[in-house]
N, CA and C of each residue as an Amber inpcrd file, in Angstrom:
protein
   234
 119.2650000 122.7740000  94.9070000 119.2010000 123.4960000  96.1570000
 120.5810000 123.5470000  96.8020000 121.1240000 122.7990000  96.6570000
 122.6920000 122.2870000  97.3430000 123.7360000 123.0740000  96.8030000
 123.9320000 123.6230000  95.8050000 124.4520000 124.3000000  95.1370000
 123.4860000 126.1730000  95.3400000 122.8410000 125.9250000  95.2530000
 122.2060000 127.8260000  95.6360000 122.5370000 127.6500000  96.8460000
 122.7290000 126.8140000  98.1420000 123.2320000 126.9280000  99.0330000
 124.2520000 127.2040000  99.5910000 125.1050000 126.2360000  98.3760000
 126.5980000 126.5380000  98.2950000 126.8680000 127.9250000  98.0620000
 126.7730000 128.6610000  96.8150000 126.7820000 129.8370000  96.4530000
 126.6110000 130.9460000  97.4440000 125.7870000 130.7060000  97.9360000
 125.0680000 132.0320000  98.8620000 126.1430000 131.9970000 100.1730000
 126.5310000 130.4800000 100.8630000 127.1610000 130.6870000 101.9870000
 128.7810000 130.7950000 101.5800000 129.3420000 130.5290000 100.2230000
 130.2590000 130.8490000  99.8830000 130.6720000 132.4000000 100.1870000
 129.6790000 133.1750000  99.4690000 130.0750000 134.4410000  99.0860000
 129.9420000 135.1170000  97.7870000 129.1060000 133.8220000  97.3130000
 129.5300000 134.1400000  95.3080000 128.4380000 134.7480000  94.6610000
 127.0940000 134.1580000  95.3250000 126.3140000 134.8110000  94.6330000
 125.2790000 134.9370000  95.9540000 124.5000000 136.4670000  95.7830000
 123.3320000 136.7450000  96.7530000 121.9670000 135.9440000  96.5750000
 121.2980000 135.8080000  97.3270000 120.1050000 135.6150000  97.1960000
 118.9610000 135.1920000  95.8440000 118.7340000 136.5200000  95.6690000
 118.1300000 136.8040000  93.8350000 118.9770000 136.0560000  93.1680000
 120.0480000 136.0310000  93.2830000 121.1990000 135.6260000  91.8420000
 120.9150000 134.0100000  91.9890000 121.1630000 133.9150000  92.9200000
 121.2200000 132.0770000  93.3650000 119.7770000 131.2100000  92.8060000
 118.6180000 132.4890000  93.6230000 117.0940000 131.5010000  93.5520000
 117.1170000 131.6550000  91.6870000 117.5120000 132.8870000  90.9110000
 117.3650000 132.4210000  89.6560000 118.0410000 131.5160000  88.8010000
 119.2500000 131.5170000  89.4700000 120.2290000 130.5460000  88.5930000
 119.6760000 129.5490000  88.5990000 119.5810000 128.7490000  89.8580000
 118.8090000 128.0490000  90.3010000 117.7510000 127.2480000  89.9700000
 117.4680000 128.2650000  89.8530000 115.4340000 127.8330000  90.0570000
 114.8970000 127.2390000  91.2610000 115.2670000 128.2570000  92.0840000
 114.8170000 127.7380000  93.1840000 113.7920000 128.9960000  94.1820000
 113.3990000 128.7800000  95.2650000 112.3960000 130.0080000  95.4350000
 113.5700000 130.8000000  96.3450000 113.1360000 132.1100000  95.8970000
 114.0620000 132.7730000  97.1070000 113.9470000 132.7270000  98.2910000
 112.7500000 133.1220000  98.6790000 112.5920000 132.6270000 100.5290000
 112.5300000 131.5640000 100.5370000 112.5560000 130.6060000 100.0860000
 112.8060000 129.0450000 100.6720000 114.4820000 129.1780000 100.9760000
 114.9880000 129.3870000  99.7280000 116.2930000 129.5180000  99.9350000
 117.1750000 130.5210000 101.1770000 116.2460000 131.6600000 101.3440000
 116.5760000 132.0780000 102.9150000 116.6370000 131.3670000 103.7510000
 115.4900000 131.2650000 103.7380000 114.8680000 130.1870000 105.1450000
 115.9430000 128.8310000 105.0630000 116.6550000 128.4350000 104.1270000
 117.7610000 126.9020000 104.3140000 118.5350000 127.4320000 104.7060000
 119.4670000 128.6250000 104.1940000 120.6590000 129.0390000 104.3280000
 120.6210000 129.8710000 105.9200000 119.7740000 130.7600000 106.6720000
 119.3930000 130.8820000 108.0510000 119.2450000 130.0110000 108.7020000
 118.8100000 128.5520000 108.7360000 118.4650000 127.7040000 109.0900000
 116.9150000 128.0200000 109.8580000 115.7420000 128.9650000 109.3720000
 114.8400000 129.1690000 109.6060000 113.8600000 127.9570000 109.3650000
 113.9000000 127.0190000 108.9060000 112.9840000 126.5850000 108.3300000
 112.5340000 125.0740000 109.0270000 111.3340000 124.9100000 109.5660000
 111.3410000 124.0810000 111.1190000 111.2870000 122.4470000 110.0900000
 111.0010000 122.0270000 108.7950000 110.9950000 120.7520000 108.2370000
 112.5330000 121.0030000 107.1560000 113.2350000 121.8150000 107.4640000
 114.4020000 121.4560000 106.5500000 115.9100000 122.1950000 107.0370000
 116.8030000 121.0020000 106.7200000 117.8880000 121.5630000 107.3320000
 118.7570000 121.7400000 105.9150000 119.6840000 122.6860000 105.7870000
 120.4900000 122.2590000 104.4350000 119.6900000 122.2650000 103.1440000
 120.3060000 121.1100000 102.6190000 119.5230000 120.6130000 101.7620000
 118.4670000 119.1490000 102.2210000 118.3180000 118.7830000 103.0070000
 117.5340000 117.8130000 103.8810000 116.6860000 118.1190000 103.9970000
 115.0320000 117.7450000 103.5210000 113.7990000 118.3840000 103.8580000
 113.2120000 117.1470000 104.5840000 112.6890000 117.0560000 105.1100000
 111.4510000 116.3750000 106.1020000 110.4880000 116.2180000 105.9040000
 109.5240000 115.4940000 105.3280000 108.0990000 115.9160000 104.9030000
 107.3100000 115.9180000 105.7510000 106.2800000 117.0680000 106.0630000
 105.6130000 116.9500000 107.1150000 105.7900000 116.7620000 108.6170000
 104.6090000 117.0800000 109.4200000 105.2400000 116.3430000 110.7970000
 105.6700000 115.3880000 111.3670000 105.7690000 114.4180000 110.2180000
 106.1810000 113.0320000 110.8380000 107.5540000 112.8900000 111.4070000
 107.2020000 111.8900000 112.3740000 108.9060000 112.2240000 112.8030000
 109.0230000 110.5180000 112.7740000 110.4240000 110.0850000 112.9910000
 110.4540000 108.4480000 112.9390000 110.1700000 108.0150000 114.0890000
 109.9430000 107.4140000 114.1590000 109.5190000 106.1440000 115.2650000
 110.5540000 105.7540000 115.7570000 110.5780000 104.4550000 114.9360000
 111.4330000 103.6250000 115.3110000 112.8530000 103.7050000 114.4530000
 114.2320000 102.8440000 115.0510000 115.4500000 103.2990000 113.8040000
 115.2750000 102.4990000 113.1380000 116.5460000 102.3590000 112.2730000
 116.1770000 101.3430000 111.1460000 116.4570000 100.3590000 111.0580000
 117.3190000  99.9500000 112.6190000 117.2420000  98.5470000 112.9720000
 115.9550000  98.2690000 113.6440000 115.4810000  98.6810000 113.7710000
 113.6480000  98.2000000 114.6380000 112.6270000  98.2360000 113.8220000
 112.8610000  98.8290000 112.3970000 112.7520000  98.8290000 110.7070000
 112.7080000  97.6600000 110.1480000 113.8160000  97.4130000 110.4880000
 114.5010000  96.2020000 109.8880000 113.9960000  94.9870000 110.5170000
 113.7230000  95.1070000 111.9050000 113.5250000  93.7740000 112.8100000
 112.2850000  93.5870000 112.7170000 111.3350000  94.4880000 112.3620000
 109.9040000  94.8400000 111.8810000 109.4460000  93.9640000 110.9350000
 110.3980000  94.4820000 110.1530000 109.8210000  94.0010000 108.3330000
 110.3040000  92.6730000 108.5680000 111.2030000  91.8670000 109.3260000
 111.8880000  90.3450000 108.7280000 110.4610000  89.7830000 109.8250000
 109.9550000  90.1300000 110.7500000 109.0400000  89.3570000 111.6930000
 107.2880000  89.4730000 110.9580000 107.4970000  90.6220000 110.4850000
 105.8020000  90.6820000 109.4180000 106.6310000  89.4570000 108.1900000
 107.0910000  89.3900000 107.2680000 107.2270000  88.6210000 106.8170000
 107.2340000  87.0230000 106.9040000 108.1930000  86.6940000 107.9120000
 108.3800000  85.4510000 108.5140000 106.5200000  85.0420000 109.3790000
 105.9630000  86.0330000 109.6790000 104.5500000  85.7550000 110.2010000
 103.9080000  85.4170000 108.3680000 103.9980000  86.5940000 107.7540000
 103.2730000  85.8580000 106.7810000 103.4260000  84.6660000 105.8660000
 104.8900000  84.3110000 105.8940000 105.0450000  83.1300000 105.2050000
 104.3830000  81.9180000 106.2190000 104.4790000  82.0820000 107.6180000
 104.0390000  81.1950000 108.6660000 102.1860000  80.5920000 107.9700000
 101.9730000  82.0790000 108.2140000 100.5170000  82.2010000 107.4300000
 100.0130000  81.3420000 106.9820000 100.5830000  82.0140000 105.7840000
 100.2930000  81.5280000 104.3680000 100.4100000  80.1330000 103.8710000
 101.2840000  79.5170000 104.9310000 101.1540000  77.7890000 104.3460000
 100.4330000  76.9500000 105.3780000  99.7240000  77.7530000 106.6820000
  98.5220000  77.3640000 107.3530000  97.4110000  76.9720000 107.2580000
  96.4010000  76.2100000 107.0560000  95.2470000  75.9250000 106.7110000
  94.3330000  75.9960000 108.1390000  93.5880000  76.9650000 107.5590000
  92.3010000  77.8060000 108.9470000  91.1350000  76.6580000 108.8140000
């Protein structure tokens, strides 16, 4: 995709020429190179509506406190 992108905003190759070289779809490839396309920028796609939450230090501070709970856990006797 990064390259039919390249191409097209270069100047080198149109549309048709790019999605076949390619193999890529042509209106998708519109829709990147317009920046039409509401889950993809570039070559950057988004899946779906999800959007992030939290960053990836609150990711990060997440995952070490579920862990550290489950090792807590796990050597607890209920």
């Amino acid at each position: 995709m990064k390259k039919a992108i390249d191409d097209v905003t270069s100047g080198n190759m149109g549309f048709l020429l790019a999605s076949k070289t390619y193999g890529v779809p042509k209106t998708t490839l519109e829709r990147r190179v317009k920046n039409r396309n509401k889950t993809a920028t570039g070559v950057v796609k988004k899946f779906g509506g999800i959007k992030c939450v939290f960053s990836e230090e609150q990711e990060e501070e997440l995952l070490q406190y579920v862990l550290k709970m489950e090792e807590i856990f796990s050597h607890s006797r209920f």
